[in-house]
SEKETI-565202 format. One record per residue (C-alpha): x, y, z. Coordinates in Angstrom, 3 decimals, padded with zeros to 6 digits. Layout:
BEGIN
<node u="X" v="Y" w="Z"/>
...
# end
This chain:
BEGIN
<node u="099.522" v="071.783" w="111.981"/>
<node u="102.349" v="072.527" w="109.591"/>
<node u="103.589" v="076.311" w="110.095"/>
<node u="104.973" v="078.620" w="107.329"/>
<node u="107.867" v="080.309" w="107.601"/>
<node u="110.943" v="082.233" w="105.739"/>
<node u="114.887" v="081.624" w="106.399"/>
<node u="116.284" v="084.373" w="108.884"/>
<node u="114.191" v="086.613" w="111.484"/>
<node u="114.333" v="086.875" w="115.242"/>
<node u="111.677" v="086.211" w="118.184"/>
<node u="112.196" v="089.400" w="120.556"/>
<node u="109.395" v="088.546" w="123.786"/>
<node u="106.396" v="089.449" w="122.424"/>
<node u="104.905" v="091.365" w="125.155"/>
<node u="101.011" v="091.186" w="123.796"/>
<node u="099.667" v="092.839" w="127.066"/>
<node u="096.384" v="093.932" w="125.202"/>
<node u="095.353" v="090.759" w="122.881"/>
<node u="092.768" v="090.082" w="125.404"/>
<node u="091.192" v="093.285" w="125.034"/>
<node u="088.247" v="094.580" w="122.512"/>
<node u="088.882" v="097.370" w="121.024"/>
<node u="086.904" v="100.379" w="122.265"/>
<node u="085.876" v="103.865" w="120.516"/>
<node u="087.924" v="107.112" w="121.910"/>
<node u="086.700" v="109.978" w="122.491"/>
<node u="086.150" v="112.671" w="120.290"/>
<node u="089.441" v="114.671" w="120.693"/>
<node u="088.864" v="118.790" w="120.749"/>
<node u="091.589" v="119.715" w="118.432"/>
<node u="092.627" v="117.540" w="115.673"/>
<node u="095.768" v="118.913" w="113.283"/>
<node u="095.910" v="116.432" w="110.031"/>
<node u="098.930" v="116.163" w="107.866"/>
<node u="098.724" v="116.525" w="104.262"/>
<node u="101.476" v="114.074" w="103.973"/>
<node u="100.110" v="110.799" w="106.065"/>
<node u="100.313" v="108.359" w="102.840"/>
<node u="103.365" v="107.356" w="100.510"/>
<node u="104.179" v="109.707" w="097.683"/>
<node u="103.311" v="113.299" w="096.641"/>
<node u="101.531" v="115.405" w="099.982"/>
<node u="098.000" v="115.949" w="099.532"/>
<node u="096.486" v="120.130" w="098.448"/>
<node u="094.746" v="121.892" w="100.883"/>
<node u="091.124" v="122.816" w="099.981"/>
<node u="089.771" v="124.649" w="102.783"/>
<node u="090.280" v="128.195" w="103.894"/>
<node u="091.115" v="129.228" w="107.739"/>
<node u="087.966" v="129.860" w="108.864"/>
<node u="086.031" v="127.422" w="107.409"/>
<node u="083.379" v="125.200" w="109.042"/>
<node u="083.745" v="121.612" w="107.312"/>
<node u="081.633" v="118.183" w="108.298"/>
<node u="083.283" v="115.003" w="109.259"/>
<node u="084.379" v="113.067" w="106.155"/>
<node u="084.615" v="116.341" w="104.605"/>
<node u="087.747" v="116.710" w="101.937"/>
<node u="090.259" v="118.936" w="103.011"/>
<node u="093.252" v="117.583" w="100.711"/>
<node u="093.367" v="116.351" w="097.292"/>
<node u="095.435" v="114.205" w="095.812"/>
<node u="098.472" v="115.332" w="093.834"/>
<node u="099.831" v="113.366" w="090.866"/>
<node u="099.160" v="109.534" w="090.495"/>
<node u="101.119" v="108.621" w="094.188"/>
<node u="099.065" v="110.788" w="096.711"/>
<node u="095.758" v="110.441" w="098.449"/>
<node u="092.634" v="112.324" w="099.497"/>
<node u="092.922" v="113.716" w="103.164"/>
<node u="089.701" v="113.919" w="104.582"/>
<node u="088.126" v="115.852" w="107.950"/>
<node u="088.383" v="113.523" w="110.938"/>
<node u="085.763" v="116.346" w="112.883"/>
<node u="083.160" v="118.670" w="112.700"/>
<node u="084.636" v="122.051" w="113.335"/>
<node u="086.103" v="124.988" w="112.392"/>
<node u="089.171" v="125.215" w="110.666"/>
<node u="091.809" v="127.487" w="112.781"/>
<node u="095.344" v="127.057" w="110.810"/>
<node u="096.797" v="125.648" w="107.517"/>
<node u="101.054" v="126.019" w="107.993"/>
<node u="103.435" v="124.020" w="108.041"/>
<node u="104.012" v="122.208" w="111.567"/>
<node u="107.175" v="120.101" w="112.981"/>
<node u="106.526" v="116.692" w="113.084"/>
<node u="108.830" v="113.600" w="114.706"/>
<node u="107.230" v="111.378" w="111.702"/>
<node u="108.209" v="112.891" w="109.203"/>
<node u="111.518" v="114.469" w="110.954"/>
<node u="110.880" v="118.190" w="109.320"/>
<node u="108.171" v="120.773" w="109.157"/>
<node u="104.827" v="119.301" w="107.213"/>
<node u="101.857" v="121.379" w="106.073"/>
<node u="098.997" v="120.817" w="108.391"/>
<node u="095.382" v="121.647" w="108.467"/>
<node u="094.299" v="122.226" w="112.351"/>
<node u="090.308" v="121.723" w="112.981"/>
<node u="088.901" v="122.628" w="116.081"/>
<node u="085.968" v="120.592" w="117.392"/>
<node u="082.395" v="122.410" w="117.319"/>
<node u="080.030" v="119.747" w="117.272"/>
<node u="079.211" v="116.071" w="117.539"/>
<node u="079.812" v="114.230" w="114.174"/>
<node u="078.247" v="115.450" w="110.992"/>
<node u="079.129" v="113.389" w="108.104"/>
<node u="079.948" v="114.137" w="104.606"/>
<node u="079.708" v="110.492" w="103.049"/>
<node u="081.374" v="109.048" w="099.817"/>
<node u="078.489" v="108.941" w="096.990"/>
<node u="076.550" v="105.240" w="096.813"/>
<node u="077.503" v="102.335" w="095.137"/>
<node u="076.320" v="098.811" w="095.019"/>
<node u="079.412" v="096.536" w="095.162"/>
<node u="078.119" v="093.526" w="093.752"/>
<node u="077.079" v="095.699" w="090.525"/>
<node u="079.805" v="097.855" w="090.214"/>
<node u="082.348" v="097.831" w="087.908"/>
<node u="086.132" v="097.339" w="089.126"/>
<node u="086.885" v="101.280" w="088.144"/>
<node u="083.858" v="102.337" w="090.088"/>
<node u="085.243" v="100.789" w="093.129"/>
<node u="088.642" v="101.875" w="092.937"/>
<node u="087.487" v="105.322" w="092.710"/>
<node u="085.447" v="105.431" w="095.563"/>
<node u="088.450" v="103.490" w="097.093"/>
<node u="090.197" v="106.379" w="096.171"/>
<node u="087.753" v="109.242" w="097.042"/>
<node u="087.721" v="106.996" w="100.615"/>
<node u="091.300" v="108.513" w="100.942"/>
<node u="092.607" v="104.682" w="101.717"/>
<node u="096.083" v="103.585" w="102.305"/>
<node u="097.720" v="101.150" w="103.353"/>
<node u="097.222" v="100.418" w="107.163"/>
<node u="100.017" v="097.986" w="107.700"/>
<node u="102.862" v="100.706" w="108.101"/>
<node u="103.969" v="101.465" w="104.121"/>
<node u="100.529" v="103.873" w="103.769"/>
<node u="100.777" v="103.383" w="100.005"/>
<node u="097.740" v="104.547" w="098.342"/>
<node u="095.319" v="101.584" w="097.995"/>
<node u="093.863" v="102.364" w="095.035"/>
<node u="096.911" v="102.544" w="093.252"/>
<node u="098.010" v="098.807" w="094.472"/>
<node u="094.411" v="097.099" w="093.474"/>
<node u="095.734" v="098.406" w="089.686"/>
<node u="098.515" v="096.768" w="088.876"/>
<node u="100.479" v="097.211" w="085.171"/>
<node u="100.355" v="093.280" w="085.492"/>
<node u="097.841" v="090.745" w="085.449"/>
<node u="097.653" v="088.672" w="089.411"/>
<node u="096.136" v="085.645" w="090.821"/>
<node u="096.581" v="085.898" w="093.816"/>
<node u="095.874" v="088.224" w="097.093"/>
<node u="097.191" v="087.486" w="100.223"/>
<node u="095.921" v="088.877" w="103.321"/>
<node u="098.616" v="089.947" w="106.232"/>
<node u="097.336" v="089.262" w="109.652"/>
<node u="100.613" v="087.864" w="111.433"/>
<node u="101.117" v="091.573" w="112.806"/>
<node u="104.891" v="090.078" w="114.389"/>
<node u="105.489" v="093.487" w="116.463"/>
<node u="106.023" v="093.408" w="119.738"/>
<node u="103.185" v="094.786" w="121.949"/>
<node u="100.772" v="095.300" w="118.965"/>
<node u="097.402" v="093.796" w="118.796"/>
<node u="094.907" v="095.556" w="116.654"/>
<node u="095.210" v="093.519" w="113.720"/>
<node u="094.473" v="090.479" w="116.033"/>
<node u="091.773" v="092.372" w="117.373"/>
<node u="090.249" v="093.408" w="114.117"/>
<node u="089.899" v="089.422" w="113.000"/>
<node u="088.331" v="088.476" w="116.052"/>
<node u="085.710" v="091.136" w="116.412"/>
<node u="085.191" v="092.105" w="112.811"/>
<node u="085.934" v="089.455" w="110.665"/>
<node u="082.639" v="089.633" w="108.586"/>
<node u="082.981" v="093.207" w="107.524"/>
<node u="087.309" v="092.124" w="107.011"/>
<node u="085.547" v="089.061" w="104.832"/>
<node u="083.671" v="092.133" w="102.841"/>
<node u="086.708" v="093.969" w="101.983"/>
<node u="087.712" v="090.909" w="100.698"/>
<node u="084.937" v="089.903" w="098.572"/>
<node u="085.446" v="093.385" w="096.810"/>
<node u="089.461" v="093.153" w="096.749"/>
<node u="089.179" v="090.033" w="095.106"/>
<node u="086.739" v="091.486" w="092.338"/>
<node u="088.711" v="094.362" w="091.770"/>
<node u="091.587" v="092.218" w="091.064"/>
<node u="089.977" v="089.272" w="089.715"/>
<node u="091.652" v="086.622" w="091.747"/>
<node u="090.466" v="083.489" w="092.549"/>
<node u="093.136" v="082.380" w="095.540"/>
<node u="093.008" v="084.019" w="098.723"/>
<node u="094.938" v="083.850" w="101.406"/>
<node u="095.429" v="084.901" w="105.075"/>
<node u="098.585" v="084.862" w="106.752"/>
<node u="098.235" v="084.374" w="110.629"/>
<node u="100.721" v="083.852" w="112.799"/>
<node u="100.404" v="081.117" w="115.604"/>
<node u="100.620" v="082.953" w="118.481"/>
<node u="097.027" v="084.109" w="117.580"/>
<node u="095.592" v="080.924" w="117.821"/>
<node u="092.007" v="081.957" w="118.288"/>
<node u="091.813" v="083.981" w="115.322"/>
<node u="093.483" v="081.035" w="113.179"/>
<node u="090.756" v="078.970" w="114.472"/>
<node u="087.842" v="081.559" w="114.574"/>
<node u="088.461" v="082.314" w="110.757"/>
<node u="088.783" v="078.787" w="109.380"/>
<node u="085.360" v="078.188" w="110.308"/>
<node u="083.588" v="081.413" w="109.392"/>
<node u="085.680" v="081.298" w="106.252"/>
<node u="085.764" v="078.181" w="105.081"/>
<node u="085.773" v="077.536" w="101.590"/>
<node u="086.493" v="081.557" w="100.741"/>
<node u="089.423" v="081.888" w="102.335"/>
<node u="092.587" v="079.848" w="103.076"/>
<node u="093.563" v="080.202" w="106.546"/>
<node u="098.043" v="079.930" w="106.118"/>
<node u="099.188" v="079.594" w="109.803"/>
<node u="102.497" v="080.987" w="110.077"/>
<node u="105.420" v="080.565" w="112.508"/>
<node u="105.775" v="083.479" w="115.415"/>
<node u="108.605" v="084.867" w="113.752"/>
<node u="109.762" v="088.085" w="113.578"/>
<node u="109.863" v="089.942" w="110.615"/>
<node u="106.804" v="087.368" w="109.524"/>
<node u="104.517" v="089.949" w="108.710"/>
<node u="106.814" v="091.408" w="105.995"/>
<node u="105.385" v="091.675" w="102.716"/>
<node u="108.151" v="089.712" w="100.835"/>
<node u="108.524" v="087.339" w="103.676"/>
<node u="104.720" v="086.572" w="104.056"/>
<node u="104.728" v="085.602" w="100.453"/>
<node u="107.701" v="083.797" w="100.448"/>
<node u="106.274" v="081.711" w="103.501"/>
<node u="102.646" v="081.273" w="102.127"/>
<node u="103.806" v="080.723" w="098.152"/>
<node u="107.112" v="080.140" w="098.097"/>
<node u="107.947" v="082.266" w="095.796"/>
<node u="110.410" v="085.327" w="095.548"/>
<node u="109.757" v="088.931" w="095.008"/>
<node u="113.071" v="089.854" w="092.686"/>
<node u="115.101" v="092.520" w="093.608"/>
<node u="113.911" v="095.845" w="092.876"/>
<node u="110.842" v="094.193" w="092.048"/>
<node u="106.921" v="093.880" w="093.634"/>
<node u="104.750" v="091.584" w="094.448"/>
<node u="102.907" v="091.801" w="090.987"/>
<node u="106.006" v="091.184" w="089.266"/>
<node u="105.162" v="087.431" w="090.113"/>
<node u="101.292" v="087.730" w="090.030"/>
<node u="100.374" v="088.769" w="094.158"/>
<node u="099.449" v="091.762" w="095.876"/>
<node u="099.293" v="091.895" w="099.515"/>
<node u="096.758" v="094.078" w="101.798"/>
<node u="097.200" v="094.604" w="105.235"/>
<node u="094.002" v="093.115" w="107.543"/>
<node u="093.210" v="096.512" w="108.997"/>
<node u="093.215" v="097.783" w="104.763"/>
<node u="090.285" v="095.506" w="104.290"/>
<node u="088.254" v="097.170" w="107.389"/>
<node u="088.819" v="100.418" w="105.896"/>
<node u="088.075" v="099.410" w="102.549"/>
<node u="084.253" v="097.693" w="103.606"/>
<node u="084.001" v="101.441" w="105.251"/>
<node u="084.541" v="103.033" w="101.911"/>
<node u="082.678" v="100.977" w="099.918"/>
<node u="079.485" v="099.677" w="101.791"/>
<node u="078.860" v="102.189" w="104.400"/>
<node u="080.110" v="105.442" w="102.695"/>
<node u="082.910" v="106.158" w="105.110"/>
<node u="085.955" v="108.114" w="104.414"/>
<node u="089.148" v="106.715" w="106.251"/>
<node u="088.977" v="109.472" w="109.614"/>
<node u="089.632" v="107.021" w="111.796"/>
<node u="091.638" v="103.949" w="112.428"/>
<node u="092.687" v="100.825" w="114.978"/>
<node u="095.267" v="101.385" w="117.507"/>
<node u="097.059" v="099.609" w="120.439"/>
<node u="098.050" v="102.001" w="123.273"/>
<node u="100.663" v="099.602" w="124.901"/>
<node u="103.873" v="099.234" w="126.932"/>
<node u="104.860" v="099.446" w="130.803"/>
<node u="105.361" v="103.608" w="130.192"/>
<node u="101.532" v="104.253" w="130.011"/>
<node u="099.206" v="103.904" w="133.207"/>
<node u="095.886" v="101.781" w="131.184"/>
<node u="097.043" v="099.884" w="128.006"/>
<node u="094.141" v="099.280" w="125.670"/>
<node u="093.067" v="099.267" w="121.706"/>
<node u="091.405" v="101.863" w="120.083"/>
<node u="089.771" v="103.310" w="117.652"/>
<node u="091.268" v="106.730" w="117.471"/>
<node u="090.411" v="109.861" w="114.965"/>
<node u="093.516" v="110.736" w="112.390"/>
<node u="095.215" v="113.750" w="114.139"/>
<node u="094.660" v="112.933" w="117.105"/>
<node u="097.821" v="114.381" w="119.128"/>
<node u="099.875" v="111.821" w="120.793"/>
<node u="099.847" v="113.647" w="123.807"/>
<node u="096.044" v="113.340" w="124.347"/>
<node u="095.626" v="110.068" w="123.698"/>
<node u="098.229" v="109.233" w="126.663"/>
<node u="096.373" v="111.588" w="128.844"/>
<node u="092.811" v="110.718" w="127.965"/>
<node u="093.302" v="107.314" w="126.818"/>
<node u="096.302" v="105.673" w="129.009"/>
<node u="095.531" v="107.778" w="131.709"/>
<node u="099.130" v="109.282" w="131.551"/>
<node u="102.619" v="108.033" w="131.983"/>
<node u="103.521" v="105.190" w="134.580"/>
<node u="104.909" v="106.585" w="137.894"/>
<node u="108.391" v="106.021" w="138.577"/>
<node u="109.381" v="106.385" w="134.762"/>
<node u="111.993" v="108.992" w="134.261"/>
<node u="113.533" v="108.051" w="130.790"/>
<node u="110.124" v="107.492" w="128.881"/>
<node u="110.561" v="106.317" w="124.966"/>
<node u="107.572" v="106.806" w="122.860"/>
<node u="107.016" v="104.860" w="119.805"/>
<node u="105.101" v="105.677" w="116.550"/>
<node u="104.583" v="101.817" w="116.185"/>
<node u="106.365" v="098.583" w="118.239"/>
<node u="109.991" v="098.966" w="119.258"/>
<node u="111.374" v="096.944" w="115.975"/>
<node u="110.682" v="099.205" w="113.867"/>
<node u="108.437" v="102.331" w="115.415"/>
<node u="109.410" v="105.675" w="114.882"/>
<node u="110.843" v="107.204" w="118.112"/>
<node u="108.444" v="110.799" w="118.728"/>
<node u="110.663" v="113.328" w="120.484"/>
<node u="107.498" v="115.786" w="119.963"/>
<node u="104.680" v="114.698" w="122.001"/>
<node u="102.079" v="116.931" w="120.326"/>
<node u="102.689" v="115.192" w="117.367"/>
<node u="099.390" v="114.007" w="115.937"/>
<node u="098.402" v="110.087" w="114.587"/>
<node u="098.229" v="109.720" w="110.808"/>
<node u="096.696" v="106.819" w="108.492"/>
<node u="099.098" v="104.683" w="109.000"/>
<node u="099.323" v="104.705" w="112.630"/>
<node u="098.575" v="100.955" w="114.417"/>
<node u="100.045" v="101.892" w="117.417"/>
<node u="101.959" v="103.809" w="120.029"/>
<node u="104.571" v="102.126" w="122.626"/>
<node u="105.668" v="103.513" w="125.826"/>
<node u="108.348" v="101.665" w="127.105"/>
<node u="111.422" v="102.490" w="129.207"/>
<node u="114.597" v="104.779" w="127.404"/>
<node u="117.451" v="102.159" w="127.575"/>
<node u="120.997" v="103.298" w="126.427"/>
<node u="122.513" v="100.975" w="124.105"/>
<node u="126.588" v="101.444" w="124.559"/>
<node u="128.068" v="100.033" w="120.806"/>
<node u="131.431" v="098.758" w="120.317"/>
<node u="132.719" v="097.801" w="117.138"/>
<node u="131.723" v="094.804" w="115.386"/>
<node u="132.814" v="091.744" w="115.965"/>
<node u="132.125" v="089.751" w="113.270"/>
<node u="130.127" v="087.471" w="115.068"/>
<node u="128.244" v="086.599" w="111.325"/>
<node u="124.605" v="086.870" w="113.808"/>
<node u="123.432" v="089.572" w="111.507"/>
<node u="123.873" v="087.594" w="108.478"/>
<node u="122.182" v="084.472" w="109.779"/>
<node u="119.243" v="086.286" w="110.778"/>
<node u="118.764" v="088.683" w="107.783"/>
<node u="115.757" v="087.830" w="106.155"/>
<node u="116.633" v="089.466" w="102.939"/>
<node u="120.111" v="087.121" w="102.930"/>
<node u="122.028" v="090.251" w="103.056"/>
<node u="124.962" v="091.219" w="104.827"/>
<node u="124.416" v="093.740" w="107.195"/>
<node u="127.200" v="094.276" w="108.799"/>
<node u="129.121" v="095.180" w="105.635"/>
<node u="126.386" v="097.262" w="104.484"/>
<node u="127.039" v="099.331" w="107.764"/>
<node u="130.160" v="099.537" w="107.016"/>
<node u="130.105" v="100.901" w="103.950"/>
<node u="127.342" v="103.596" w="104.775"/>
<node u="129.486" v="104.852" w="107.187"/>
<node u="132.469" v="105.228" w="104.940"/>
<node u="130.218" v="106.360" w="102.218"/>
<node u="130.659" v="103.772" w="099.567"/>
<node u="127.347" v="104.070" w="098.591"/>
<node u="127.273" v="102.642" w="095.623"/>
<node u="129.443" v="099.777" w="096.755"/>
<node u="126.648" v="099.356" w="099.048"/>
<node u="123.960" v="099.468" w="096.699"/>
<node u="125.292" v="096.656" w="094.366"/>
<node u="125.660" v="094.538" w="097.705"/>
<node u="122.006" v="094.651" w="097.974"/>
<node u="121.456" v="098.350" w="099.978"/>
<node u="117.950" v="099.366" w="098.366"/>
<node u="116.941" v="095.751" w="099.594"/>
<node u="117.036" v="096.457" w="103.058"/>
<node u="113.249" v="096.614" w="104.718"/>
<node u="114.724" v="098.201" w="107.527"/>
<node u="113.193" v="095.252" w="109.919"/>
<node u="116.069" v="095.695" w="112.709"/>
<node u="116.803" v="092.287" w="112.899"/>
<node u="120.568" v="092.903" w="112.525"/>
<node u="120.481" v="095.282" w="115.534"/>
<node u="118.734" v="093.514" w="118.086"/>
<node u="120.780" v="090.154" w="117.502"/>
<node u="123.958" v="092.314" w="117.691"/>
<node u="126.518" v="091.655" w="120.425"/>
<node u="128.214" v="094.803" w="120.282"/>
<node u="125.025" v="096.637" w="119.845"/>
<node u="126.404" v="097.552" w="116.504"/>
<node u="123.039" v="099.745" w="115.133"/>
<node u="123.270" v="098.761" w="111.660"/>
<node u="119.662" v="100.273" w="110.339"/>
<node u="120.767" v="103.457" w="111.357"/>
<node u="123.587" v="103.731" w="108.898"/>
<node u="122.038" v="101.904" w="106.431"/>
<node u="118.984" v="104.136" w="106.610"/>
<node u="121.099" v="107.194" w="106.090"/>
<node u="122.765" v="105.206" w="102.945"/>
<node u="119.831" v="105.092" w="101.808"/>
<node u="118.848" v="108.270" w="101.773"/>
<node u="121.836" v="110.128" w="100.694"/>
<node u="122.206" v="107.777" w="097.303"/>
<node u="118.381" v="108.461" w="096.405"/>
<node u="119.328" v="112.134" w="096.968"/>
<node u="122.168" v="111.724" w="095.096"/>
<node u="120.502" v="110.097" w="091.802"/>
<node u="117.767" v="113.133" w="092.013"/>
<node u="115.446" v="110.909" w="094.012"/>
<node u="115.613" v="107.698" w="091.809"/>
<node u="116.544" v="104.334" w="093.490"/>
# end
């Protein structure tokens, strides 16, 4: 079996301590508190009123220019607080709607539509009104990727989830991969495509093999090298097509748009059985938590009650405990354990606090053999840090993804993404937030 692959990337241990387990339903939580900013873009309105009793699917945010998304109720309850509330995610204070659980579900569904009848506008506005996003990390809003200012031909599915410790996405194919085969079927008349692919990487064998059968002759199966960053989007399609997304460019630029597997789920939900995206697929993982499981886990959920309830707490004998919104390549570290799950959330990583002790580089060259954007990391560092930002930028800055390849192939322990995140920042904030 010939595997696909891209130049660069790492292969940290992979550490997939829950791919043999199904994912299970969580508990209603008591208290949820949902951010109006849990997609890419502009945060979402509020639309309820302290006080307020409001039904599961229920809106309680609307969109705000083209780049937002609908926020909808992940409970049945009262509303107890709209402020702004201090969030790890995010790093700063984010307005934040706080529902208190009365009742088992009552749903408010999306209105009714027949797929197979529908029109591709239809669709995307219920995709819309569904409040979808992207589930693979990026939580850009979905029905702003299936319209593209430029014709495609093809959409290519990401399954090769290359974190360490996470296994929803591998979980998803093998338990729901008729209702994933759905989405698809309405993705692909949306966009009109006739190729579809799904990228898989081989360390999920039995999915690979499970969906060549079921979807044989609908679908083609692209088995991809366990690599690590496989699963990003322009190394995915440079694996599967070949082709390259330019700089500063997307994936439509040369006729493809990607959606995460998890997307498709939520996107079957929307469309066929009326269902808002409340909820979404998680892994619970690493040696910090007591039970490591997947999930399917309400948005808002706080982070601290899903370790209690759902990992049964933190493993004894752990004193320096690291939580991760994500795997540790490129999770967000959570200093605030109340903080509560958003959209984009596929999982949370408990893992040991290890100090990294960085000396200066070396110029070992490691970074730049392993980039898989063939940039230069180590310079780009360099230059963040002295603040020759635009020096940086015309070295290839804005075409970092941020994957953290550089830093855990570093012998000096050099933490490259750091600095070049910060680059990053500061020069967007320095053109008036244009890249």
């Amino acid at each position: 079996m010939k595997l696909l692959s891209f130049k660069g990337g790492v292969h940290p241990p992979e550490k997939k301590l829950t791919k043999d387990l199904e994912i299970k339903k969580a508990p209603l939580p008591p208290k949820v508190v949902v951010f109006m900013l849990q997609h890419a873009g502009a945060p979402a309105k509020p639309v309820v009123q302290v006080g307020q009793q409001v039904k599961t699917g229920q809106v309680i945010g609307e969109p705000q220019g083209m780049i937002s998304a609908y926020v909808h109720s992940p409970v049945t309850g009262v509303v107890k607080d709209i402020s702004k509330v201090n969030s790890s995610l995010h790093g700063m204070a984010v307005e934040a709607i706080t529902i208190e659980r009365t009742d088992d579900d009552d749903w408010e569904l999306l209105p009714a539509v027949d797929y197979e009848k529908a029109s591709r506008e239809e669709l995307i506005d219920i995709i819309k009104k569904g409040g979808v996003v992207g589930l693979g990390g990026a939580m850009f809003p979905t029905h702003v990727k299936l319209n593209p200012a430029k014709p495609v031909n093809t959409l290519i599915i990401n399954g090769a989830e290359c974190e360490p410790y996470l296994t929803i996405d591998h979980r998803v194919m093998l338990e729901r991969a008729d209702e994933v085969l759905q989405g698809i079927e309405i993705t692909r008349k949306i966009l009109g495509v006739k190729s579809v692919y799904i990228g898989i990487e081989y360390n999920k064998k039995d999915a690979i093999n499970l969906l060549q059968k079921k979807w044989d002759g609908k679908v083609t199966v692209a088995p991809l090298r366990t690599k690590y960053p496989q699963g990003a989007e322009k190394q995915l399609i440079k694996a599967i097509t070949g082709k390259e997304v330019p700089s500063g460019g997307l994936p439509s630029d040369i006729g493809i748009v990607v959606q995460n597997v998890s997307t498709m789920l939520a996107i079957k939900e929307a469309i066929i059985d009326r269902k808002p995206l409340i909820e979404r697929g998680m892994t619970l993982t690493g040696e910090g938590v007591k039970e490591n499981g997947n999930w399917s886990v309400r948005i808002g959920t706080p982070i601290s009650w899903i370790i209690e309830n759902l990992g049964k707490g933190f493993s004894d004998g752990f004193e320096e405990i690291k939580i991760l919104m994500g795997g540790p390549m490129m999770g967000i570290p959570i200093s605030l354990i109340d903080t509560p799950i958003v959209k984009g959330n596929n999982g949370l990583t408990v893992i040991r606090q290890q100090e990294r002790n960085s000396t200066n580089c070396i110029r070992c060259s490691y970074c730049v053999f392993v980039c898989p954007m063939n940039l230069q990391p180590y310079l780009l560092d360099l230059l963040s840090r002295k603040k020759k930002y635009d020096d940086a930028v015309a070295i290839g800055l804005l075409d970092c993804i941020e994957c953290g390849s550089c830093s855990y192939i570093c012998p000096a322990n050099v933490e490259h993404v750091k600095s070049i995140k910060l680059g990053k920042k500061v020069y967007t904030a320095l053109r008036g937030g244009k890249k």
